[in-house]
N, CA, C and O atoms as CSV, one atom per row, in Angstrom:
chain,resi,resn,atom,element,x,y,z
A,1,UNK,N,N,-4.968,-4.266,8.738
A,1,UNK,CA,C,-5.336,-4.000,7.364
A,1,UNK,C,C,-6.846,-4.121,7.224
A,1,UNK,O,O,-7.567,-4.949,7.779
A,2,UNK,N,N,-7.192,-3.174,6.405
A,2,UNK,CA,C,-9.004,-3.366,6.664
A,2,UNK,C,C,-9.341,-4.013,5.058
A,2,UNK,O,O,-8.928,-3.588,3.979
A,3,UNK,N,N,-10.041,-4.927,5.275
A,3,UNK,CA,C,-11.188,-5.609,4.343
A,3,UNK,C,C,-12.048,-4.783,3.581
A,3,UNK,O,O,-12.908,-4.137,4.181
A,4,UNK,N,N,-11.960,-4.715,2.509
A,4,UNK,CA,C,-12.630,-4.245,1.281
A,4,UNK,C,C,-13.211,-5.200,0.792
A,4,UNK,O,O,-12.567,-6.207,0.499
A,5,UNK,N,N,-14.881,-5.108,0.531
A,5,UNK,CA,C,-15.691,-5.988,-0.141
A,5,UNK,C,C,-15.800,-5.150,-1.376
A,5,UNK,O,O,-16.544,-4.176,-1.492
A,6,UNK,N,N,-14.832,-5.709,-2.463
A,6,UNK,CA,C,-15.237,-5.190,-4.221
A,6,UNK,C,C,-16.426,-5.800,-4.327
A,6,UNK,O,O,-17.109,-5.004,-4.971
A,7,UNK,N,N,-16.911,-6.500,-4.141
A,7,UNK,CA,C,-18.307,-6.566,-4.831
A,7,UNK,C,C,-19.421,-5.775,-4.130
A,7,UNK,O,O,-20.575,-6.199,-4.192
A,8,UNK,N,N,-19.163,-4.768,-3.538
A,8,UNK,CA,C,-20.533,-3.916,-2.791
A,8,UNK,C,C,-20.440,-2.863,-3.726
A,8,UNK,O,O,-19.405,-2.321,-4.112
A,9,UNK,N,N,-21.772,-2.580,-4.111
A,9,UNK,CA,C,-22.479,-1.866,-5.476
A,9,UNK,C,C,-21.626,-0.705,-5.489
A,9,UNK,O,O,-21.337,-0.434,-6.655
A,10,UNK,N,N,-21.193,-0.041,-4.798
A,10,UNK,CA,C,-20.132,1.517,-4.640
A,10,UNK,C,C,-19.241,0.876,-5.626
A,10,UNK,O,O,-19.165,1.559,-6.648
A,11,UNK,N,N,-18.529,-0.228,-5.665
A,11,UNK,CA,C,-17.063,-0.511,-6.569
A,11,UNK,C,C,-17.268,-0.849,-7.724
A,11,UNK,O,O,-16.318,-0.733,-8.498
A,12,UNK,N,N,-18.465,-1.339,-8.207
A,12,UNK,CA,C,-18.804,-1.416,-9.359
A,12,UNK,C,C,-19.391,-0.436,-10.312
A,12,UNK,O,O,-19.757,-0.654,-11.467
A,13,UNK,N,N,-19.425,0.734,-9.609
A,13,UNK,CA,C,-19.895,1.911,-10.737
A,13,UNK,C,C,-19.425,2.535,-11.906
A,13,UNK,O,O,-19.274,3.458,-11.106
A,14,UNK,N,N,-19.091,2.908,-12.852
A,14,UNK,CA,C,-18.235,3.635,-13.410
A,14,UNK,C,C,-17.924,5.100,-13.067
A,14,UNK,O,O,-18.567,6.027,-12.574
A,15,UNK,N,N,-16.194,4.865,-13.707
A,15,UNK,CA,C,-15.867,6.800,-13.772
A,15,UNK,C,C,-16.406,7.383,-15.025
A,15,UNK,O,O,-16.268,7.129,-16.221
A,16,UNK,N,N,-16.965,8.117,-14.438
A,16,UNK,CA,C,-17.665,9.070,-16.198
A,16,UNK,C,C,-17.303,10.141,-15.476
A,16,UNK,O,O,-17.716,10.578,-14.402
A,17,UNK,N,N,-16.071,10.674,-16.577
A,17,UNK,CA,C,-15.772,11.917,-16.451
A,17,UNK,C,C,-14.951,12.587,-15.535
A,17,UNK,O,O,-14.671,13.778,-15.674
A,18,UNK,N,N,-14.477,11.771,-14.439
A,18,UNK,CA,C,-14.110,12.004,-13.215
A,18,UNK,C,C,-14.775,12.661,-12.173
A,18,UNK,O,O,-14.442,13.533,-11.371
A,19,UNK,N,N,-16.007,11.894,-12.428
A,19,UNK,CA,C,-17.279,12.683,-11.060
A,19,UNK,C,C,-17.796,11.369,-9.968
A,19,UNK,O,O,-18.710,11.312,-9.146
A,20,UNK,N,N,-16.789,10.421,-10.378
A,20,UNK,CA,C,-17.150,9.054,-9.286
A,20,UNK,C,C,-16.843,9.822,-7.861
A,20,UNK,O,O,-17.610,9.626,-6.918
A,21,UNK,N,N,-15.887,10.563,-7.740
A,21,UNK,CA,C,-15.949,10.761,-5.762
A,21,UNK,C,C,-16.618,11.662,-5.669
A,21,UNK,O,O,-17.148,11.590,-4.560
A,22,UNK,N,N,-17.081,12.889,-6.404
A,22,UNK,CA,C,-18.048,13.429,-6.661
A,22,UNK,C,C,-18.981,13.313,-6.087
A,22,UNK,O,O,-19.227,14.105,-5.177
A,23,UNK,N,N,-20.056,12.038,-6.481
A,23,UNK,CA,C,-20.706,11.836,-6.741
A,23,UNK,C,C,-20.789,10.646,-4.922
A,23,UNK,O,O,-21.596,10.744,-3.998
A,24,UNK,N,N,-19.682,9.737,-5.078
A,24,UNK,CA,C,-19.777,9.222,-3.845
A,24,UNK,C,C,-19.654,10.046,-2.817
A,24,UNK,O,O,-20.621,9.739,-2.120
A,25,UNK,N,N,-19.112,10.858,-2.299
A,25,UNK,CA,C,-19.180,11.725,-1.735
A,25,UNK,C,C,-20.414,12.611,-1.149
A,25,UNK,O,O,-20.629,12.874,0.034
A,26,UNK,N,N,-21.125,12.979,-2.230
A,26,UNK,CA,C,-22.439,13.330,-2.185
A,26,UNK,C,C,-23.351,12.475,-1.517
A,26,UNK,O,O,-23.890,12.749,-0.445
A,27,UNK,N,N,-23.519,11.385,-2.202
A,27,UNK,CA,C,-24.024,10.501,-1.542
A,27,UNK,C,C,-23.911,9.590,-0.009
A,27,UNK,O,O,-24.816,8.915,0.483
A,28,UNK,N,N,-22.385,9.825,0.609
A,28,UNK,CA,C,-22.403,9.594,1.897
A,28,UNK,C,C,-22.430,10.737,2.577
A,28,UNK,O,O,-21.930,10.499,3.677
A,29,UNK,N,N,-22.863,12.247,2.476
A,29,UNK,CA,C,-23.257,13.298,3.322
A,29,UNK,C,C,-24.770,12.892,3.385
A,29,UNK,O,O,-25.441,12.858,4.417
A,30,UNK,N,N,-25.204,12.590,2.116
A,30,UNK,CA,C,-26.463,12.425,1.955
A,30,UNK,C,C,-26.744,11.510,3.234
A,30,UNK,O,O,-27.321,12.030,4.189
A,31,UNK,N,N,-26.302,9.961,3.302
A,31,UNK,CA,C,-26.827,9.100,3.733
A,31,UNK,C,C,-26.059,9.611,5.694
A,31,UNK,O,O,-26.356,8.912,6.663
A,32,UNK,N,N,-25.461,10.427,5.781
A,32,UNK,CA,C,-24.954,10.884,6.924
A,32,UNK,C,C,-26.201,11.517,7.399
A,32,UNK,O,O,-26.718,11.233,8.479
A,33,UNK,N,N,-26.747,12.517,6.434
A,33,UNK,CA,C,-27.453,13.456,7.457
A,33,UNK,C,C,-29.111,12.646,7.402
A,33,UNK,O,O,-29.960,13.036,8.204
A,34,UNK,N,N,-29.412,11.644,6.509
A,34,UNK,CA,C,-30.879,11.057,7.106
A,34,UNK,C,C,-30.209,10.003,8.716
A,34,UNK,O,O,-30.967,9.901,9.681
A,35,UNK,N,N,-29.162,9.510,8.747
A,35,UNK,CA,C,-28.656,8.607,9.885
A,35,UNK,C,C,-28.952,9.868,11.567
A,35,UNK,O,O,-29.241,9.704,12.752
A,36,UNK,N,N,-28.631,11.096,10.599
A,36,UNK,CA,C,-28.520,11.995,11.797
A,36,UNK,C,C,-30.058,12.406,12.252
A,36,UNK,O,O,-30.528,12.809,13.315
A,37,UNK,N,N,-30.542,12.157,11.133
A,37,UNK,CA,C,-32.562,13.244,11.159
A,37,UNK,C,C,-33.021,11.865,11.848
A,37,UNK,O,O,-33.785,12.155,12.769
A,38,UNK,N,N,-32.885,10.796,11.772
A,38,UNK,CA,C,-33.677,9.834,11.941
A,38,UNK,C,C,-33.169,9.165,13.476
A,38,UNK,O,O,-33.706,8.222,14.057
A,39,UNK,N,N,-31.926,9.989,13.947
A,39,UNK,CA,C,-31.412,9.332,15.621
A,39,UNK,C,C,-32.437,9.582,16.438
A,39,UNK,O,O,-32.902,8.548,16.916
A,40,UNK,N,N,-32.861,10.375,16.713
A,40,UNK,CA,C,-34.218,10.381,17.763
A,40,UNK,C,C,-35.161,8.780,17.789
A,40,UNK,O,O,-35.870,8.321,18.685
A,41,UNK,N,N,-34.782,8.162,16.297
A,41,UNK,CA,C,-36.158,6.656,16.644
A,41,UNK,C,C,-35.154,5.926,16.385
A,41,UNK,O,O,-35.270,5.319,15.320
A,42,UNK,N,N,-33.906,5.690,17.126
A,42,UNK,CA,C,-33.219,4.400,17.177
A,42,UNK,C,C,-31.973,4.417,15.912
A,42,UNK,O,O,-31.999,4.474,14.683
A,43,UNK,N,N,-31.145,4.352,16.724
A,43,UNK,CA,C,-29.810,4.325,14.968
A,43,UNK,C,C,-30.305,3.360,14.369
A,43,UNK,O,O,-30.972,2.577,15.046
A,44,UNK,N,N,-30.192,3.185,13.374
A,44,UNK,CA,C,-29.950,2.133,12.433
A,44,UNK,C,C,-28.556,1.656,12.075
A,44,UNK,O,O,-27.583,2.245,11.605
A,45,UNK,N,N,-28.779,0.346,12.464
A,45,UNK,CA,C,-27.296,-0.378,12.435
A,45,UNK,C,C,-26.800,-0.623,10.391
A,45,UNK,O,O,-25.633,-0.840,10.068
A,46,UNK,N,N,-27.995,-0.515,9.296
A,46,UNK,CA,C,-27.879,-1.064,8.091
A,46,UNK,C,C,-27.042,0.576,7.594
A,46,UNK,O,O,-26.063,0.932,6.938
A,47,UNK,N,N,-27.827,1.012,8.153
A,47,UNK,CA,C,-27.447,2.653,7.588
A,47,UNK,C,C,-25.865,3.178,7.734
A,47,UNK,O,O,-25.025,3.749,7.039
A,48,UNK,N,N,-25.989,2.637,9.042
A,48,UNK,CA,C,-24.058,2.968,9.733
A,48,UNK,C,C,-23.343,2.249,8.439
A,48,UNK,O,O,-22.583,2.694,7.580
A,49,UNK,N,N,-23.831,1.127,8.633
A,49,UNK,CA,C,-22.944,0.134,7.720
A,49,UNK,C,C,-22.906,0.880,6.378
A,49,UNK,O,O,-21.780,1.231,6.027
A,50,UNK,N,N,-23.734,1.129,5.718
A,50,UNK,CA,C,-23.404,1.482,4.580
A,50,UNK,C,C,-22.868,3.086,4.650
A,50,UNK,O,O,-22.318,3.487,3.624
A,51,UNK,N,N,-22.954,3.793,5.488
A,51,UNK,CA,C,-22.050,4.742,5.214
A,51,UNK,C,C,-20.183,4.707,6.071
A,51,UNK,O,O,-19.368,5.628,6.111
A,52,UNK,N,N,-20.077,3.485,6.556
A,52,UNK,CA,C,-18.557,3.323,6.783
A,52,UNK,C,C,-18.253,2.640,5.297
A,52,UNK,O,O,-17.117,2.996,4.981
A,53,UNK,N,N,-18.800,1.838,4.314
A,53,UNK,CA,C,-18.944,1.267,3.638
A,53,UNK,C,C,-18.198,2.631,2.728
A,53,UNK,O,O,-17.018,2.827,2.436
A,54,UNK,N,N,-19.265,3.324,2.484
A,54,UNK,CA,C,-19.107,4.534,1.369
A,54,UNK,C,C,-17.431,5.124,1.763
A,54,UNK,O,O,-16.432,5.016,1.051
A,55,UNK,N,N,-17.550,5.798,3.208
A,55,UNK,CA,C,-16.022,6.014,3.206
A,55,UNK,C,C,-15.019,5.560,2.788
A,55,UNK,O,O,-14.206,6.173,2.097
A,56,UNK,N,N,-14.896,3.836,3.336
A,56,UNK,CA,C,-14.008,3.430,3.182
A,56,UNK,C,C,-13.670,3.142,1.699
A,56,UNK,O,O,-12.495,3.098,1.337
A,57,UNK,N,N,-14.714,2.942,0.827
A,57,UNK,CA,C,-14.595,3.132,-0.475
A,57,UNK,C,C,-13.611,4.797,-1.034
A,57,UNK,O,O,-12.617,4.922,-1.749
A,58,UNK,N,N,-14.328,5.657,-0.426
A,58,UNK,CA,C,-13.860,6.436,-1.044
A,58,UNK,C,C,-12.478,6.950,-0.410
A,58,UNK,O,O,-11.951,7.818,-1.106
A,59,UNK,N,N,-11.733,6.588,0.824
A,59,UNK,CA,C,-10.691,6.348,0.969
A,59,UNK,C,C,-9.926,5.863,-0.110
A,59,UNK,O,O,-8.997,6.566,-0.507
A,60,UNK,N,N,-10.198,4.589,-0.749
A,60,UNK,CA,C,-9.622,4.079,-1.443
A,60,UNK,C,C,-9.220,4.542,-2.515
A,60,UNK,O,O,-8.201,4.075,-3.025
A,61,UNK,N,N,-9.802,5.391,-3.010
A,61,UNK,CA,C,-10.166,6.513,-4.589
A,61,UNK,C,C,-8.850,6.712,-4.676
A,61,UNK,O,O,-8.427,7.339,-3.705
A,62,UNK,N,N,-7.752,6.322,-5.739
A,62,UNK,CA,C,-6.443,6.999,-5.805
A,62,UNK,C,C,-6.395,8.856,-6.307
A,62,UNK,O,O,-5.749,9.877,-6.073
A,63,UNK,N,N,-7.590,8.359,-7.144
A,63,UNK,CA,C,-8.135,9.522,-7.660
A,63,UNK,C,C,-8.108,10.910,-6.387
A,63,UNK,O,O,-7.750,12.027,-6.760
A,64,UNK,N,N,-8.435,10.716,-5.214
A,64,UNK,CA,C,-9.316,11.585,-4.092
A,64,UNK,C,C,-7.798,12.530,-3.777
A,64,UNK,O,O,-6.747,12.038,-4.189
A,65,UNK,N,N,-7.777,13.316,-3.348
A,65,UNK,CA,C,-7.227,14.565,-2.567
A,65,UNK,C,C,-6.738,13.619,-1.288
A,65,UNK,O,O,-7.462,12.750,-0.802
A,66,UNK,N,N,-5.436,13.916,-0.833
A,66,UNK,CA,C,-5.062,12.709,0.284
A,66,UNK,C,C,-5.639,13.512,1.513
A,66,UNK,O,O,-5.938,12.738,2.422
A,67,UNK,N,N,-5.870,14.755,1.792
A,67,UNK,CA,C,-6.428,15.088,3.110
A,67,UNK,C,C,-8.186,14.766,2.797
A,67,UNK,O,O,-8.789,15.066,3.827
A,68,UNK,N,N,-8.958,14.366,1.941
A,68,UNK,CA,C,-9.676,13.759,1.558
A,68,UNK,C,C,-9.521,12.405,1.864
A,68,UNK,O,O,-10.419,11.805,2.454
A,69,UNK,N,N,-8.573,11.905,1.558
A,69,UNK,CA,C,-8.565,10.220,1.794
A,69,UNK,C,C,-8.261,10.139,2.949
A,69,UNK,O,O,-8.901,9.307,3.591
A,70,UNK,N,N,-7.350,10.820,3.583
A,70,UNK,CA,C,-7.233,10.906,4.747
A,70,UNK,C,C,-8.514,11.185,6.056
A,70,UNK,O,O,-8.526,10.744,7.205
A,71,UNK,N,N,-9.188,11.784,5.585
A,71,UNK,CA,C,-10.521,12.398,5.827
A,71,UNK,C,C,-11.443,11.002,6.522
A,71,UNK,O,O,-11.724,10.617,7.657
A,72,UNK,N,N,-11.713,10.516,5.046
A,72,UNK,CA,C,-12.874,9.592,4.536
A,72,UNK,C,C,-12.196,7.882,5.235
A,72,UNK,O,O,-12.846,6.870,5.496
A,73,UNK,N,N,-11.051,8.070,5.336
A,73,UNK,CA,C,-10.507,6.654,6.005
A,73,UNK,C,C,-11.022,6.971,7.838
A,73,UNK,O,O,-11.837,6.264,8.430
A,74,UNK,N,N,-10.336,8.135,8.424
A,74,UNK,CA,C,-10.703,8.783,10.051
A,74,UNK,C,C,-12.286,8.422,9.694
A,74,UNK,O,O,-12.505,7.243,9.973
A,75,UNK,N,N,-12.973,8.824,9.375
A,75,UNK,CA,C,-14.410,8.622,9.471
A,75,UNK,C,C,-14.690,7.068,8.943
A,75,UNK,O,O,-15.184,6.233,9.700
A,76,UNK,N,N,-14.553,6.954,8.426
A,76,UNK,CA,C,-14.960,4.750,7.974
A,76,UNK,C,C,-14.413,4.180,9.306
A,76,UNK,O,O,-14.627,2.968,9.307
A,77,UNK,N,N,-13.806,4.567,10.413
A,77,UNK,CA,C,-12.989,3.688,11.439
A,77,UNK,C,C,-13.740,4.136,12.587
A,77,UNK,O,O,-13.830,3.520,13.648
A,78,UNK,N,N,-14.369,5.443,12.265
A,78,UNK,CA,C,-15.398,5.808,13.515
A,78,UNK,C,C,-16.654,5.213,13.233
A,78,UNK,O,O,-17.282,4.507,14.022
A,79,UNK,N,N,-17.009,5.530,12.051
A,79,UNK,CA,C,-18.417,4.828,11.761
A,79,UNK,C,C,-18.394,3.073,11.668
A,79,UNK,O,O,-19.347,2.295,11.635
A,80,UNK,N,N,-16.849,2.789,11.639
A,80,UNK,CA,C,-17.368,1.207,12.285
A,80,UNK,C,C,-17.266,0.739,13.626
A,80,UNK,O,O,-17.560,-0.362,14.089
A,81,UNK,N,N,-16.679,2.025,14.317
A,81,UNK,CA,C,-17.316,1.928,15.841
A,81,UNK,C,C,-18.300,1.980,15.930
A,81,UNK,O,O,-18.627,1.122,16.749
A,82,UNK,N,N,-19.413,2.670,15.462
A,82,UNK,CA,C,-21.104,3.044,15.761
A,82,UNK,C,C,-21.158,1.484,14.886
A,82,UNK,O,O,-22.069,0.757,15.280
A,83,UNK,N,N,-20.452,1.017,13.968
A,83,UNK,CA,C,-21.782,-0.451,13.943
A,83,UNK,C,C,-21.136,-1.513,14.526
A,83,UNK,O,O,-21.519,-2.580,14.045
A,84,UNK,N,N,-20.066,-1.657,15.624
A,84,UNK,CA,C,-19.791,-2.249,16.313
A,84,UNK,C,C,-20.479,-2.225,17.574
A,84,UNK,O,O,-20.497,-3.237,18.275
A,85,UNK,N,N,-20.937,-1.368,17.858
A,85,UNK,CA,C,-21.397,-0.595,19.316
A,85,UNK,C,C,-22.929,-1.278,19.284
A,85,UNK,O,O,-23.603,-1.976,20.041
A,86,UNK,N,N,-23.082,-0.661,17.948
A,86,UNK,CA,C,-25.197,-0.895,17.851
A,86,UNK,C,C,-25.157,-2.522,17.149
A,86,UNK,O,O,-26.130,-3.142,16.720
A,87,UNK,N,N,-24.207,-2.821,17.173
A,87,UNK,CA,C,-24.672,-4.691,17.008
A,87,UNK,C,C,-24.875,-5.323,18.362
A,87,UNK,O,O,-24.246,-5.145,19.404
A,88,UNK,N,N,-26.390,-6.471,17.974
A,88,UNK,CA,C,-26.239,-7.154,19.467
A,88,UNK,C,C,-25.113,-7.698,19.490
A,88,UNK,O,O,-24.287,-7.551,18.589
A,89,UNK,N,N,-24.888,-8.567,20.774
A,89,UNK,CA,C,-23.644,-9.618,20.986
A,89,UNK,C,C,-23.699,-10.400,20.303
A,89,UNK,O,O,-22.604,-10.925,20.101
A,90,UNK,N,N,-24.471,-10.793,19.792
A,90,UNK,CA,C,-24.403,-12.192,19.039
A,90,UNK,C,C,-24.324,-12.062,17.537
A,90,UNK,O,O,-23.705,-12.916,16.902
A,91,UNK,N,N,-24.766,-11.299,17.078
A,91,UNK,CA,C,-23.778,-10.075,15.730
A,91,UNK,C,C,-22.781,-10.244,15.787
A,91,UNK,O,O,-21.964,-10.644,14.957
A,92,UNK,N,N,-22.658,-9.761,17.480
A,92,UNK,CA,C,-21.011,-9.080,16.945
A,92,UNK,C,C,-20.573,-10.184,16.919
A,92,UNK,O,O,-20.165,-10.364,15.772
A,93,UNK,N,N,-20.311,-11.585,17.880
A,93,UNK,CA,C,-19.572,-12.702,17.684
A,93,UNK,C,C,-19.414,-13.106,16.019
A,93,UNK,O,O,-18.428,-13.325,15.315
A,94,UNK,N,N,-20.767,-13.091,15.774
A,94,UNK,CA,C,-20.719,-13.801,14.042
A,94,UNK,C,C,-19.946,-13.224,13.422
A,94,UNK,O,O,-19.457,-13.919,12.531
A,95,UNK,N,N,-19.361,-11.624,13.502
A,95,UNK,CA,C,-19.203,-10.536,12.505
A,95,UNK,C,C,-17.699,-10.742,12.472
A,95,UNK,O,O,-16.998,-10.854,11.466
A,96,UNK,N,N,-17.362,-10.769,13.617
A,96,UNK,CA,C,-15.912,-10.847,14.150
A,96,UNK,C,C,-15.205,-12.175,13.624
A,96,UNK,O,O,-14.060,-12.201,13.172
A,97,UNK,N,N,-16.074,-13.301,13.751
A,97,UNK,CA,C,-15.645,-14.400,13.143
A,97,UNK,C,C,-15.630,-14.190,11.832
A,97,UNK,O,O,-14.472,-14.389,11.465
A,98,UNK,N,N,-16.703,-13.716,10.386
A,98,UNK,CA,C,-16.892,-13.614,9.509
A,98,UNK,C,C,-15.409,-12.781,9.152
A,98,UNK,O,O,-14.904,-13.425,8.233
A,99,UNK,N,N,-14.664,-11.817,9.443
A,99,UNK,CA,C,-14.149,-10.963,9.524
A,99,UNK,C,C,-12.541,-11.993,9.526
A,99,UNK,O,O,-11.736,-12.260,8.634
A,100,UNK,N,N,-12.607,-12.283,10.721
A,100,UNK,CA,C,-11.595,-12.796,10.718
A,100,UNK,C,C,-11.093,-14.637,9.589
A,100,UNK,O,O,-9.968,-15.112,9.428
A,101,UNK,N,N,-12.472,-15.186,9.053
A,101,UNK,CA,C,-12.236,-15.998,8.062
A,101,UNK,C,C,-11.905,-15.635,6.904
A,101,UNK,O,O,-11.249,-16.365,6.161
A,102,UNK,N,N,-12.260,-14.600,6.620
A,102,UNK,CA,C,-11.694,-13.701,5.706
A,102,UNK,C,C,-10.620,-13.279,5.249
A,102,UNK,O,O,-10.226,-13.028,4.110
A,103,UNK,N,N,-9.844,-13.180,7.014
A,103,UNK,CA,C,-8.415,-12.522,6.820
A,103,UNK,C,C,-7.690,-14.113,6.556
A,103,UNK,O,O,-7.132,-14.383,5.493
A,104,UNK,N,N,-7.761,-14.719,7.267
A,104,UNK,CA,C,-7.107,-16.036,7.100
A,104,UNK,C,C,-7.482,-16.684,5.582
A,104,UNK,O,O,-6.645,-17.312,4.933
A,105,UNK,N,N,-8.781,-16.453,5.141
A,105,UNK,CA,C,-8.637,-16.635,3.998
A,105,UNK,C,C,-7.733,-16.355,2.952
A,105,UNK,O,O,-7.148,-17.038,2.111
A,106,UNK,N,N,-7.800,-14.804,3.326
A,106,UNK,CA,C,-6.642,-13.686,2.151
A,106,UNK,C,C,-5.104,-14.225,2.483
A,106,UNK,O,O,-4.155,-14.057,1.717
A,107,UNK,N,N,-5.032,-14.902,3.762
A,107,UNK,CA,C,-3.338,-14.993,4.162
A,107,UNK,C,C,-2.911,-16.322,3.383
A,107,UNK,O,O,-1.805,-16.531,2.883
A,108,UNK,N,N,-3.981,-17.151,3.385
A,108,UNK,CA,C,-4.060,-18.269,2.624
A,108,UNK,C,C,-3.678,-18.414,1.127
A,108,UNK,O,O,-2.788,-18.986,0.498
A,109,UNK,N,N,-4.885,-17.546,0.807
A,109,UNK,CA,C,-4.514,-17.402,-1.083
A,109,UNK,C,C,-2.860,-17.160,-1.370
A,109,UNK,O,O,-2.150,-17.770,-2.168
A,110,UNK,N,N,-2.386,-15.757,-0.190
A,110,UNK,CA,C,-1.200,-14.942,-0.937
A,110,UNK,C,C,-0.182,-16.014,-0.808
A,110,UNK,O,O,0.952,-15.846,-1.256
């Protein structure tokens, strides 16, 4: 089961009008193709993150087209391979732990 952080600025926006995936949408091609112009000087590991971030948000959209959600979930699971990959080791240890206190957290509450 994958971890959703509601409090990352994407979940707090409003629907006006019904142009929220719209609009998110836009904005993770956007942040896709500077990740892509800018690979020649080193990925950026903040950038990955926030566009698996955006997907997986917009996966979530009940609102979205399911070969859309379907879409946007396949891509949030690749793009957290690229920020699994481009974290040092010692990232990744923290991340993995962070990750997994989390889940034990959530198993806890329910």
């Amino acid at each position: 089961m994958a971890i959703i952080d509601r409090t990352d600025p994407i979940f707090l926006t409003t629907n006006q009008n019904g142009q929220r995936p719209e609009l998110m949408l836009s904005a993770v091609l956007h942040l896709m193709s500077h990740y892509t112009a800018n690979a020649d000087s080193g990925a950026c590991l903040k950038l990955a993150s926030v566009i698996e971030r955006h997907l997986k948000a917009l996966a979530s959209l009940p609102e979205l087209a399911p070969v859309l959600s379907a879409t946007c979930q396949q891509l949030s699971e690749q793009w957290a391979g690229v920020v699994e990959r481009a974290m040092p080791a010692r990232e990744k240890h923290n991340f993995l732990e962070r990750l997994m206190a989390r889940s034990r957290a959530g198993e806890q509450a329910a």
